[in-house]
C-alpha positions as CSV (number, residue, x, y, z in Angstrom):
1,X,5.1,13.9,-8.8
2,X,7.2,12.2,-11.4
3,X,6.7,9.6,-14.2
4,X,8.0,6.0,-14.4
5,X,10.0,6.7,-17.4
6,X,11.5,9.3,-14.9
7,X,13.2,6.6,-12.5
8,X,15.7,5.1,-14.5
9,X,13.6,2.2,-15.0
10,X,14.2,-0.6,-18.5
11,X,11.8,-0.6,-21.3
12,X,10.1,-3.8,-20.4
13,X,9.0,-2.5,-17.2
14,X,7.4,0.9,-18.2
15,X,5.8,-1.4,-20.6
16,X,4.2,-3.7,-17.7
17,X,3.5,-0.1,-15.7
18,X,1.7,1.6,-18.7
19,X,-0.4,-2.1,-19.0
20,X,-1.4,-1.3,-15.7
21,X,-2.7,2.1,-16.7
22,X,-0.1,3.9,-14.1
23,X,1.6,7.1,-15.1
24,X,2.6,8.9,-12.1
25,X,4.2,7.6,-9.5
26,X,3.2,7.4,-5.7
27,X,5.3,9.3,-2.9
28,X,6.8,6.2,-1.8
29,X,7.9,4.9,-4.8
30,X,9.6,8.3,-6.3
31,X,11.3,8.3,-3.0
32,X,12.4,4.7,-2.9
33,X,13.5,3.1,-6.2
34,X,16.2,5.3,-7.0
35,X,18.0,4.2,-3.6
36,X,17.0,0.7,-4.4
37,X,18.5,0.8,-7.8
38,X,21.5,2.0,-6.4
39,X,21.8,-0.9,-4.1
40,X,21.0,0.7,-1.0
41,X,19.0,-0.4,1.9
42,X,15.8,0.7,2.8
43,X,13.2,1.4,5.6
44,X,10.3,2.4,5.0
45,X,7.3,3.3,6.9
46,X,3.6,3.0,5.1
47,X,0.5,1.5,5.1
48,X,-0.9,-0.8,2.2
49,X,-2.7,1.0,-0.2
50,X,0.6,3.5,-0.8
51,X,2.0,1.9,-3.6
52,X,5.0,0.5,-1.8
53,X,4.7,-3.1,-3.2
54,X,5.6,-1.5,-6.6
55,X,8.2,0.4,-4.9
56,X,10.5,-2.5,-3.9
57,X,9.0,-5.0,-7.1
58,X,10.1,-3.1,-9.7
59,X,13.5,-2.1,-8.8
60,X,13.9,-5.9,-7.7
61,X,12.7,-7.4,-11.6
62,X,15.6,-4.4,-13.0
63,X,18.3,-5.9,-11.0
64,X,17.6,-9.3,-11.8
65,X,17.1,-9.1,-15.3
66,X,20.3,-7.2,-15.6
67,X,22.6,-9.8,-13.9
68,X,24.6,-11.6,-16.8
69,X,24.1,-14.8,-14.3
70,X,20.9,-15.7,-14.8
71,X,20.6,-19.8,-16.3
72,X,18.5,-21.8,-17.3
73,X,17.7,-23.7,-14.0
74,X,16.6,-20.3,-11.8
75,X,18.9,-19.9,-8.3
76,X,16.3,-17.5,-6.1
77,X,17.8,-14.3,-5.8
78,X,14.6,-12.4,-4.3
79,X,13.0,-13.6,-0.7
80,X,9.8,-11.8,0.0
81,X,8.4,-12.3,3.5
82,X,4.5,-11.7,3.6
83,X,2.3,-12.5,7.4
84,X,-0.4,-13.5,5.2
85,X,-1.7,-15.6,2.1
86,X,-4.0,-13.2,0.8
87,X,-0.7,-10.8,1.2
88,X,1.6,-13.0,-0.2
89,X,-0.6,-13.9,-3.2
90,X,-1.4,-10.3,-3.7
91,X,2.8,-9.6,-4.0
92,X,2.6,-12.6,-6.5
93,X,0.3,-10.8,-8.6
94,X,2.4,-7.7,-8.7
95,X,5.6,-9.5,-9.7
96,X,3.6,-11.8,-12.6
97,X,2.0,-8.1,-13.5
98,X,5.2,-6.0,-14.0
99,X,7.3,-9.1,-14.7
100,X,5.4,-10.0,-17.5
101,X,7.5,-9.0,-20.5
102,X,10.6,-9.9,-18.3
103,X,11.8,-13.7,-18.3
104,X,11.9,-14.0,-14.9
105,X,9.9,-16.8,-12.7
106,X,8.6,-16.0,-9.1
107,X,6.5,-18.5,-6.8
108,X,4.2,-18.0,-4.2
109,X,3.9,-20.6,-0.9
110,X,2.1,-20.7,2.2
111,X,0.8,-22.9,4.4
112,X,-2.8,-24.0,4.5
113,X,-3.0,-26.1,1.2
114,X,-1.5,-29.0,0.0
115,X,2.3,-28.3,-1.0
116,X,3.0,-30.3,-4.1
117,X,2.5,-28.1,-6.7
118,X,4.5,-25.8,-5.0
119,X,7.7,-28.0,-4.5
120,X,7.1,-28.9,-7.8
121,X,7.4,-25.2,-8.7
122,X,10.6,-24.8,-6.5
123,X,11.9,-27.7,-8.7
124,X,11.8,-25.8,-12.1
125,X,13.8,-23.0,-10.6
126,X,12.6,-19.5,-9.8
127,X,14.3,-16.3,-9.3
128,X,11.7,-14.8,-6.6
129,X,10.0,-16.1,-3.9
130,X,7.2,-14.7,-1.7
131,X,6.4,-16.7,0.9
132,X,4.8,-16.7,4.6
133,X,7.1,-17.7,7.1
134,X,5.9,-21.2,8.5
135,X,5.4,-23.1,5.2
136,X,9.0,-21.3,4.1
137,X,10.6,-23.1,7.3
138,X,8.7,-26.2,6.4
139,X,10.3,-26.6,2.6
140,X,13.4,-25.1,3.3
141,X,13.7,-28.1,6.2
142,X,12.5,-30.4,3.5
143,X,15.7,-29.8,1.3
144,X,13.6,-27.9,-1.3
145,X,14.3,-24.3,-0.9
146,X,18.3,-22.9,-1.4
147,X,18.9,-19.0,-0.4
148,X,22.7,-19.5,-0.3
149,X,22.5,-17.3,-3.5
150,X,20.1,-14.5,-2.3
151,X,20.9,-10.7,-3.3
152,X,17.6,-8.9,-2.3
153,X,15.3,-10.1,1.4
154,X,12.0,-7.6,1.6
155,X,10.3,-8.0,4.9
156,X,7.0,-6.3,4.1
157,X,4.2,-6.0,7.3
158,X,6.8,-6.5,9.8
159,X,4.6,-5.2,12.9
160,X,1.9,-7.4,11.5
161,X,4.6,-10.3,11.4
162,X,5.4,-9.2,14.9
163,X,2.0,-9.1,16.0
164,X,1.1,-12.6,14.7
165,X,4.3,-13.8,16.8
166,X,6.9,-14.8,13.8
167,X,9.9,-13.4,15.2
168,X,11.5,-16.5,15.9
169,X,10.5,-17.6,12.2
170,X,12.2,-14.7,11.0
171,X,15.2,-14.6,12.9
172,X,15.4,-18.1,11.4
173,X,15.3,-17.3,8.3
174,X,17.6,-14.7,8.5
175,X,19.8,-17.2,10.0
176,X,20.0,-19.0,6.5
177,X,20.6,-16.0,4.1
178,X,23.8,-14.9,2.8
179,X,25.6,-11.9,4.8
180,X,26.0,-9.9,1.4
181,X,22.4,-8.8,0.6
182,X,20.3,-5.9,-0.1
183,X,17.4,-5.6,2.4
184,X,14.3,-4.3,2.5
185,X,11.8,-3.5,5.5
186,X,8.7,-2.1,5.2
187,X,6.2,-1.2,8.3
188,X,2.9,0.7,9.0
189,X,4.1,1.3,12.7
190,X,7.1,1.5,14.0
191,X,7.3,0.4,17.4
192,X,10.6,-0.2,19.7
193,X,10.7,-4.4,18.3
194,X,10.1,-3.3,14.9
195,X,13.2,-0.9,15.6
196,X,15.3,-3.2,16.9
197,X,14.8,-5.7,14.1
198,X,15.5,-3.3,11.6
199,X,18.8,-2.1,13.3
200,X,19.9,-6.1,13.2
201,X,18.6,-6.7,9.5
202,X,19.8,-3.1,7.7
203,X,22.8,-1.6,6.9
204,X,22.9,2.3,6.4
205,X,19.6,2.2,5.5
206,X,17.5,5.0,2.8
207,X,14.7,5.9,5.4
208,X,11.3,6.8,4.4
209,X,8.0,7.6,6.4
210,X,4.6,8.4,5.4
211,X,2.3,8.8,8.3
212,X,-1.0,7.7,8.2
213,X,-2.6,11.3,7.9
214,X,-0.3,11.9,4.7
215,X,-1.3,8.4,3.2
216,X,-4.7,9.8,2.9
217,X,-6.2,11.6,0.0
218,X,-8.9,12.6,-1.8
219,X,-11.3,10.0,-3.2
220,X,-12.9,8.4,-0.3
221,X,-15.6,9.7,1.5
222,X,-15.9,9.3,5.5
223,X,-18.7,9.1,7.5
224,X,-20.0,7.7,11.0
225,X,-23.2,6.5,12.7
226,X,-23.8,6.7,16.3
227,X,-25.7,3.2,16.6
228,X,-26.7,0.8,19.6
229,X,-24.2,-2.0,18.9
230,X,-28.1,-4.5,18.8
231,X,-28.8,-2.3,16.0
232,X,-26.0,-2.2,13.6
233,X,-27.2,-5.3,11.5
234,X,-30.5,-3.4,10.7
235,X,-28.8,-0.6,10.0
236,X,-26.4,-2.1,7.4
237,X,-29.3,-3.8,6.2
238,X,-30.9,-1.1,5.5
239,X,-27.9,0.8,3.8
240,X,-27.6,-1.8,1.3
241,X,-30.9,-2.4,0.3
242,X,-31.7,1.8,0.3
243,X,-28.1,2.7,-1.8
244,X,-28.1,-0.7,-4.2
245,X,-24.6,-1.5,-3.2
246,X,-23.2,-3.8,-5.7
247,X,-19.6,-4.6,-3.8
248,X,-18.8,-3.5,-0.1
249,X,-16.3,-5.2,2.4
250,X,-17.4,-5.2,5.9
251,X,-15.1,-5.2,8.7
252,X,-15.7,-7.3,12.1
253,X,-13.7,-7.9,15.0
254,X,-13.9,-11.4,15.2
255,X,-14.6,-14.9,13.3
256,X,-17.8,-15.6,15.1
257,X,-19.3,-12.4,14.6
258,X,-18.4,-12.3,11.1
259,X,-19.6,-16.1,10.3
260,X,-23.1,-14.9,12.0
261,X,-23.8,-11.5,10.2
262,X,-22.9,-13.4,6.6
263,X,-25.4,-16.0,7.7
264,X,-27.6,-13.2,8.7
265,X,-27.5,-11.0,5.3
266,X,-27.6,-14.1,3.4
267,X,-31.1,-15.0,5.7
268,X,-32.0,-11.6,4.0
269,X,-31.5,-12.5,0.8
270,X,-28.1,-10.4,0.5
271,X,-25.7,-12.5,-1.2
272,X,-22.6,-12.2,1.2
273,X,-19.8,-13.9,1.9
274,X,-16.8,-14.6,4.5
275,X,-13.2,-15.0,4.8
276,X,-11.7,-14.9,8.2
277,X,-8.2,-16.8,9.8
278,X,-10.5,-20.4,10.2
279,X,-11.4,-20.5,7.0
280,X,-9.0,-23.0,4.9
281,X,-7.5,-21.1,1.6
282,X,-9.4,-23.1,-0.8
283,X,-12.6,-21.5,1.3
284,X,-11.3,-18.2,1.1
285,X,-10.2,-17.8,-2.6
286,X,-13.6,-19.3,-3.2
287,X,-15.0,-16.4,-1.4
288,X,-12.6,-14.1,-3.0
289,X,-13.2,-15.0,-6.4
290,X,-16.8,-15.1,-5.7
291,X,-16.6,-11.6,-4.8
292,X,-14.6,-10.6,-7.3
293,X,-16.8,-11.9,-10.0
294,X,-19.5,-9.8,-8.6
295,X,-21.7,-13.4,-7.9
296,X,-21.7,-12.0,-4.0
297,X,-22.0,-8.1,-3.4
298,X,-20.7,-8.1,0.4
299,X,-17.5,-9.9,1.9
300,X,-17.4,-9.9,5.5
301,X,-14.1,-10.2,6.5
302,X,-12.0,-9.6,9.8
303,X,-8.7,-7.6,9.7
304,X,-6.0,-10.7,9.6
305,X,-7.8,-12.4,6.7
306,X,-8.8,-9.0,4.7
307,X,-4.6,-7.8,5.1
308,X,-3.6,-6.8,1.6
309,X,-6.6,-7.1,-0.7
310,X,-6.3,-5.4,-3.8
311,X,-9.9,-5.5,-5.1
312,X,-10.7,-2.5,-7.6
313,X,-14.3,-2.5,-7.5
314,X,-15.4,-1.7,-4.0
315,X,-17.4,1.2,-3.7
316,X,-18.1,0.8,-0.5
317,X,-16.3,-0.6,3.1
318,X,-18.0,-0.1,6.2
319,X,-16.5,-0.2,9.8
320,X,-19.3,-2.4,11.1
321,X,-16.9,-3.2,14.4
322,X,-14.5,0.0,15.3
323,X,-10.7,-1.2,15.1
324,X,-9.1,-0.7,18.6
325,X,-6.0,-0.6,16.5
326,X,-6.0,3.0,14.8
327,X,-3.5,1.7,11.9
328,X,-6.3,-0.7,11.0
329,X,-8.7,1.7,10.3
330,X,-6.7,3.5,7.8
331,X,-6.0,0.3,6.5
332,X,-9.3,-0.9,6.1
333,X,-10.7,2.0,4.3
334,X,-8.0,1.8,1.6
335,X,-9.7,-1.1,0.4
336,X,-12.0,1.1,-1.5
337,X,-11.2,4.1,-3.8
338,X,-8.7,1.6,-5.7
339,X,-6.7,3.1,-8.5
340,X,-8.4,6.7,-8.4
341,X,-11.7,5.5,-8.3
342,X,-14.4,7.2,-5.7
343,X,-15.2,5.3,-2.4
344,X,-17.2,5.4,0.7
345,X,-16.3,4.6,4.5
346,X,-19.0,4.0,7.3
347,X,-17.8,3.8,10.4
348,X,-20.7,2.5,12.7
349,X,-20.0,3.5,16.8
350,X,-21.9,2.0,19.3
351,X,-21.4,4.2,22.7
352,X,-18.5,1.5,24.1
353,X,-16.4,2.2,20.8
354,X,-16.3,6.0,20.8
355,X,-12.8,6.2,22.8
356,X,-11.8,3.8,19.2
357,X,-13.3,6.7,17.3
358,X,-11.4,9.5,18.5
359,X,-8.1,7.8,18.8
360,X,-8.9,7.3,15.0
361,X,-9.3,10.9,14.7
362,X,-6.3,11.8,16.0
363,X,-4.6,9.9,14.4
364,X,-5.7,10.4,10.5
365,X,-5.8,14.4,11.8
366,X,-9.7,14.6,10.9
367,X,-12.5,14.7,12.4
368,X,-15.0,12.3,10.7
369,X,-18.8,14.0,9.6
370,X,-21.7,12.7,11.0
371,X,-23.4,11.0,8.0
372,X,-26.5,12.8,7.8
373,X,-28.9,9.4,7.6
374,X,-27.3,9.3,11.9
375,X,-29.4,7.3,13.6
376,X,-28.0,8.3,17.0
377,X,-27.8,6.6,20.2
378,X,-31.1,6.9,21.5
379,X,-33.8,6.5,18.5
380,X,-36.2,4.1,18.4
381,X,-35.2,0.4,17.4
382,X,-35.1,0.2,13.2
383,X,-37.5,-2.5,12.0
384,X,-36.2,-4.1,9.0
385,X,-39.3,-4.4,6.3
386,X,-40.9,-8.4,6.3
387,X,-39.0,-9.8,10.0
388,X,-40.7,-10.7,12.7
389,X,-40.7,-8.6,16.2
390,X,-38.7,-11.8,17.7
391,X,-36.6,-11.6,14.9
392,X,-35.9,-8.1,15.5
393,X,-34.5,-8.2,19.1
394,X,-31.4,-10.6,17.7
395,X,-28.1,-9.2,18.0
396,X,-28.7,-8.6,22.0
397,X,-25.4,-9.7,22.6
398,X,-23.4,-6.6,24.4
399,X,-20.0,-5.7,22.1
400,X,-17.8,-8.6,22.8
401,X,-19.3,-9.9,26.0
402,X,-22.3,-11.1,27.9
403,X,-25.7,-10.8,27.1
404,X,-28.0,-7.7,27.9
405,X,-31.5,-6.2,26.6
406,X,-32.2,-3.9,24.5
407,X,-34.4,-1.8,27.6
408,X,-31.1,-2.1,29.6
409,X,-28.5,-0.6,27.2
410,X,-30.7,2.0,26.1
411,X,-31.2,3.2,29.8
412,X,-27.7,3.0,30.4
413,X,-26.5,5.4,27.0
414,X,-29.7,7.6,26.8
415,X,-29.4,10.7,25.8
416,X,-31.5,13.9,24.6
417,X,-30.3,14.2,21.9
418,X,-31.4,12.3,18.6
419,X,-28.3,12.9,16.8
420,X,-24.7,12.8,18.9
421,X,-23.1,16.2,19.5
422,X,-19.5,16.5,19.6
423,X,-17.9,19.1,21.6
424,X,-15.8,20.5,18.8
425,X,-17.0,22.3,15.2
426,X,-16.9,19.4,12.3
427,X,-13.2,19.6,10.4
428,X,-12.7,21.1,7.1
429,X,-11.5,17.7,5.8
430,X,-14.1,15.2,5.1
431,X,-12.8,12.8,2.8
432,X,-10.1,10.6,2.9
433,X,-8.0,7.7,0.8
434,X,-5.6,5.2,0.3
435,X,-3.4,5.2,-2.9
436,X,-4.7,2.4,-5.0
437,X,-1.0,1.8,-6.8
């Protein structure tokens, strides 16, 4: 593994890096910025959570800041494409960390708020801007945004981009970008459209891949419950109150289910908080910075809102809904074991997710332990210390569909067994993480 000061890299930006308390680099980024430096293209597959925004920021802010071009009113040389706010603002935060000893100016825009303050930012001038690809359209339409002097286009999250149906916004944009640029494309899948648009977007492209078992290391510890999918609130309940979790992120499938169990923990006096796609972005950096500030210990959060937060402090992220996506789960539990710390991942499996479990297994290359507080399938309903009996048979909705009783699901998944058996001997690996650079 090298050092910063190993990669060619100007004073003022081993300066911001060593602010940041990072010495060593990530795989990605050793691999990466020397071709970048050198003007080369690049594709690279990774997950967040591998240090890849670093990877294409710093070798952008070098470039730059070397051009003898740069004037007083700023021409944007850098487009960074994002599918997401929380994404995009969490690229704006890297560029503001590592530029910060650089005079360079970078703005951040997507839709969902009011856009003065951002044309008025666009006015000043600014050399980078990362931006979501609807409100980019929008200004650009407007008269207020000029790429005729681009150099370097990074399209990071493209399958998510793909996923959330922006390839028609991105060929757009593409559309209005100089034919002489330096591009970037970074992925966690790669899938025949994600292929295709790279072939049309890259020329002779530096290729790097890191596959999701290789992204995980060592600091976060993996575990799963076997739980009736009526009994995973009590369960989490009970987690939190036994372990005194002071910051966990917990994952659901969808907005309703997350607005419910935040109303829920909150009914239990746990102070918890949501952010999902229907929330507006002044109600999700509210939440955000709530959570951040430690004033609320849990954020519920489903996958599209939760994509690339960087929050150091979380100790713990549990799986409270099984992704049917096996990317996501990877993703997910990066979120905690930030920047070297330790971390925990809980995956909670109700018997109609367990084909989600072991396509997650084979995909990290692990089999996950059984946490040894497994409830299993068939034990008797927890009670949850002060609620009523009617109060206890909530949640009776089936995973994702119609309604059933408790009697009926457990006669349907009964088993023998208290604890869930698998057919083969537990892995030698049991812990797994994400990278926090």
């Amino acid at each position: 593994m090298k050092t910063f000061s190993q990669l060619n890299l100007i004073e003022p930006l081993l300066q911001a890096v060593s602010a940041q308390n990072y010495q060593t680099t990530t795989p990605i980024q050793e691999a990466t910025i020397p071709p970048l430096l050198a003007g080369k293209d690049v594709l690279g597959c990774a997950q967040t959570g591998t240090g890849k925004t670093a990877a294409f920021t710093l070798p952008i802010l070098q470039k730059i800041a070397q051009q003898s071009s740069l004037t007083k009113h700023a021409n944007i040389r850098a487009l960074v494409l994002a599918p997401t706010r929380e994404l995009a603002s969490q690229i704006g935060t890297s560029f503001e960390d590592y530029g910060q000893f650089l005079d360079i100016r970078h703005s951040v825009i997507f839709g969902g708020v009011n856009s003065n303050r951002q044309i008025q930012s666009l006015k000043r001038g600014i050399h980078v801007l990362i931006a979501t690809p609807g409100r980019l359209l929008d200004l650009q339409q407007q008269g207020f945004i000029d790429l005729s002097r681009l150099d370097f286009f990074v399209l990071d999250e493209a399958d998510r981009m793909l996923d959330m149906g922006f390839i028609k916004d991105i060929q757009r944009i593409i559309s209005l970008l100089p034919t002489r640029r330096q591009n970037l494309l970074f992925s966690a899948t790669m899938p025949d459209a994600i292929t295709k648009l790279a072939d049309s977007i890259l020329v002779k492209p530096f290729r790097f891949q890191i596959s999701p078992q290789k992204s995980v290391v060592q600091e976060i510890q993996q575990e799963v419950m076997f739980v009736q999918q009526s009994d995973k609130r009590h369960l989490l309940l009970q987690i939190i109150q036994q372990s005194y979790i002071q910051q966990a992120i917990v994952f659901m499938r969808t907005k309703h289910r997350a607005n419910r169990l935040t109303h829920q923990l909150n009914r239990a006096k746990v102070n918890a908080v949501t952010i999902h796609g229907d929330k507006s972005q002044a109600a999700r950096q509210r939440a955000l910075r709530s959570f951040r500030e430690g004033k609320s210990h849990i954020l519920v959060a489903t996958d599209l809102a939760a994509r690339g937060l960087d929050i150091d402090g979380v100790s713990h992220v549990f799986n409270f809904d099984l992704p049917n996506e096996t990317e996501s789960y990877v993703h997910r539990i990066g979120r905690t074991g930030r920047a070297g710390r330790s971390g925990m991942a809980i995956a909670f499996c109700a018997p109609e997710e367990y084909d989600y479990l072991t396509n997650i297994e084979k995909t990290i290359g692990v089999q996950i332990p059984v946490s040894k507080g497994d409830p299993g399938w068939d034990r008797q309903p927890i009670r949850i210390e002060g609620e009523t009996e009617n109060e206890s048979k909530t949640e009776l909705k089936k995973f994702g569909g119609r309604r059933r009783t408790r009697k009926t699901k457990q006669n349907n998944y009964k088993r023998k067994q208290t604890r869930f058996r698998r057919k083969h001997p537990s892995a030698d690996q049991s812990k797994s993480q994400v990278s926090g650079q």
